[in-house]
C-alpha positions in Angstrom: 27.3 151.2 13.5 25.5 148.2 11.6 22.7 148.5 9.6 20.0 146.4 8.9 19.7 144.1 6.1 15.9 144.0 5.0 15.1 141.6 2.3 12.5 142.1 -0.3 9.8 139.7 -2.4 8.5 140.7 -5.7 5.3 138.7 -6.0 3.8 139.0 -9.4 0.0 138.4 -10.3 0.9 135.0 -12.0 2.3 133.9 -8.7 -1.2 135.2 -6.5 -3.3 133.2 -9.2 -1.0 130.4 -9.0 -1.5 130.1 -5.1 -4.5 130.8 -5.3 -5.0 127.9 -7.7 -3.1 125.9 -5.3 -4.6 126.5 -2.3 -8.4 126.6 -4.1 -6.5 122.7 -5.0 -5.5 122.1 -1.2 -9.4 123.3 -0.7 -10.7 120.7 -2.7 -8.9 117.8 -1.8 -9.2 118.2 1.9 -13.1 118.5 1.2 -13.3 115.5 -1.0 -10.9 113.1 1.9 -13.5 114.5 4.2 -16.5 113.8 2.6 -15.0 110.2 1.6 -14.3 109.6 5.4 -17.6 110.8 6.4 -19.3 108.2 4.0 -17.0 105.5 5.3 -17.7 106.3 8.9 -21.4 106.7 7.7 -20.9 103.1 6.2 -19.9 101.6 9.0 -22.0 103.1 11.2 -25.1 102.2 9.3 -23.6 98.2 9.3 -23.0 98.6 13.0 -26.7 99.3 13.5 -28.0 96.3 11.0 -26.1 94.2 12.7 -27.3 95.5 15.9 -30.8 95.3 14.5 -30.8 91.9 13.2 -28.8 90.7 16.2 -31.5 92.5 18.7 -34.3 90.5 15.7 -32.7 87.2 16.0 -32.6 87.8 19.9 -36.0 88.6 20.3 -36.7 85.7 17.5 -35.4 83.2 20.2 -37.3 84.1 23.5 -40.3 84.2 21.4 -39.8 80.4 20.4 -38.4 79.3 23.8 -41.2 81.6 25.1 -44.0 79.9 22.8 -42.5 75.9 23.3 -42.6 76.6 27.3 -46.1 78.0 27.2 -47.1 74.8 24.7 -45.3 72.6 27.0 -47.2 74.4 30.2 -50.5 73.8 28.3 -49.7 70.4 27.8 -49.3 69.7 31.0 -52.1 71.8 32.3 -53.9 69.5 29.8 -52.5 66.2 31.3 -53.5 67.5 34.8 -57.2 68.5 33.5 -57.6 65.4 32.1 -56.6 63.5 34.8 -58.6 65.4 37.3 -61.8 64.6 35.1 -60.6 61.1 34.9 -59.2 60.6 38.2 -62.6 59.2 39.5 -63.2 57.0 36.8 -59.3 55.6 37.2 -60.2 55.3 40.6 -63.2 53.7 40.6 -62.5 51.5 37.8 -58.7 50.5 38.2 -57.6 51.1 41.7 -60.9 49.7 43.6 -60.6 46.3 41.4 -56.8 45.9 41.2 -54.9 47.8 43.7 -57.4 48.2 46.4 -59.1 44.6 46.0 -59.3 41.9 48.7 -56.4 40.3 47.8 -53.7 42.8 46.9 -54.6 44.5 50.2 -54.6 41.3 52.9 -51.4 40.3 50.8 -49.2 42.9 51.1 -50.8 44.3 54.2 -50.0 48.1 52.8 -53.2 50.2 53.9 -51.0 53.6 54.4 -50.4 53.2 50.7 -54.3 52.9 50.2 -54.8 56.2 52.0 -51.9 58.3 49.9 -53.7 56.7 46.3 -57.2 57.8 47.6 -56.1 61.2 48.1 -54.0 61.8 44.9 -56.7 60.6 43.5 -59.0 62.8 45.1 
């Protein structure tokens, strides 16, 4: 018949208070990496969304301007169109009855479909 071998630990109150001091240790070192890497992640998330930000600012920045030197380009030519709707009578009075549409230009080039297509751009 065997018997059992049982072994025994004598733990003395110096050794509870000194793992208790080393786990209160382990305690506070784990919450001090984790609050570190929860301000670094913090960190980088908040440069993440400045970036973002200013990326999404400069973005907008540049379809404002393309979108204000289109529309001052579409005035400009809305201008140039006015303009020469108001002035298209006088230009065709004035310039294409005495040059282009005078006696001579018209006998000596013989080009009267070209007369028609002036008088109605002009019109």
């Amino acid at each position: 018949m065997g018997y059992r071998k049982m072994s025994c630990f004598v733990v003395t109150l110096t050794d509870l208070e000194s793992l208790y001091r080393a786990l209160e240790m382990m305690i506070l070192d784990l919450q001090q990496q984790t609050r570190s890497l929860y301000h670094r992640a913090l960190e980088k998330l908040r440069a993440s969304i400045n970036y973002d930000f200013l990326s999404m600012e400069n973005h907008c920045y540049q379809v404002l301007r393309w979108t204000l030197i289109q529309g001052i380009g579409f005035t400009l030519i809305l201008l140039t169109v006015f303009c020469l709707g108001i002035f298209g009578h006088w230009i065709y009075f004035d310039f294409v009855d005495t040059i282009l549409l005078g006696n001579f230009w018209r006998e000596a080039v013989g080009m009267v479909g070209a007369v028609e297509v002036l008088v109605i751009y002009s019109e």
